[in-house]
N, C-alpha and C positions, 0 to 999 in steps of 0.2 A: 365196224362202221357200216350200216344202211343209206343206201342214197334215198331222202327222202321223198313223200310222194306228192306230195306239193310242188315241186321245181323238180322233178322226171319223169321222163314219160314211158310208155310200157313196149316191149316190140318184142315179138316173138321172131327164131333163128332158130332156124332145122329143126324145130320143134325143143327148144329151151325160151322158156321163161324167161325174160329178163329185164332190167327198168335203165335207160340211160340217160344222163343231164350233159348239157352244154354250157362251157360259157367263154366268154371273151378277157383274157387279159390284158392290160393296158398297152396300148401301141407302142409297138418298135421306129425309131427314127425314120424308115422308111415309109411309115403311115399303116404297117398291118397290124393285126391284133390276131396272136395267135390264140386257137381254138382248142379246146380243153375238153377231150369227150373221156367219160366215166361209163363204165357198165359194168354193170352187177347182177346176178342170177335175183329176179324177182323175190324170191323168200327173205334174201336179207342176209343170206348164209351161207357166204362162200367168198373167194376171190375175188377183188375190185379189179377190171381193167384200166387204164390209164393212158388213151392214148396222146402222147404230144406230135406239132410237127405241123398242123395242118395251120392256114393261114386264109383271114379273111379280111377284106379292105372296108374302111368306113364309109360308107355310100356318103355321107355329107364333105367328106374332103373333097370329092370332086363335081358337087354340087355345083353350079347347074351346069358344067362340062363332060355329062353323063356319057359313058362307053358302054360296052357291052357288059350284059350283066353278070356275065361270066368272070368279070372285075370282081362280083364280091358274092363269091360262094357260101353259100348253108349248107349244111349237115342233112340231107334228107334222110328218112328209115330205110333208106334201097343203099345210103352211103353206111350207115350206121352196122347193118349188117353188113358189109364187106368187109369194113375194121373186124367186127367180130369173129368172120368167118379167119381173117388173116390171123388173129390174135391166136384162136385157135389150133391153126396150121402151124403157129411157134412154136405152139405148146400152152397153152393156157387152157385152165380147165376149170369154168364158171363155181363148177361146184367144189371145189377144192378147199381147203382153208390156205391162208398163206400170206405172204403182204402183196400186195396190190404188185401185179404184173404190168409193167413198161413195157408200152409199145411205140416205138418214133416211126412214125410215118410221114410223108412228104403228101402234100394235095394231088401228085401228078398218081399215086397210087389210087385215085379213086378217079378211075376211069368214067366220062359223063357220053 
């Protein structure tokens, strides 16, 4: 499976290649939606990472009793490689063949 190029985007990490997609799962009764990041070595051909775990709040639930915006975190490419660098620290290796490498991480792992 290739993460397509239309819905991901490109980021380069310690000098690999690579394409990662985001997306949002349906909210938990708490009101989060947890965060779904995918990376795969650019070419197409290798190992999918998979990280779960991270958690982002719907800016309209607490419309118009807006807090700090650190309420409802994104995935930046400075977050995105961190997952990667950690993924790798496990053991995951972009270019490998294999089934898709699990990583559960917590938001409090991406240091801001």
């Amino acid at each position: 499976m290739t993460l397509p190029t239309k819905n991901s985007r490109p980021i380069e990490v310690d000098e690999v290649p690579l394409r990662y997609a985001v997306s949002l799962s349906k909210a938990n009764e708490a009101g989060l939606h947890p965060m779904n990041l995918t990376v795969q070595i650019r070419t197409g051909r290798g190992r999918i990472l998979k990280a779960h775990g991270l958690f982002t709040r719907d800016f309209w639930l607490d419309f118009p009793e807006l807090e700090a915006s650190d309420r409802y975190p994104v995935l930046k490419p400075a977050d995105v490689a961190a997952v990667v660098r950690l993924a790798r620290a496990r053991g995951w290796n972009p270019a490998e063949s294999g089934p898709p490498f699990l990583l559960e991480i917590g938001s409090a792992a991406l240091q801001r």
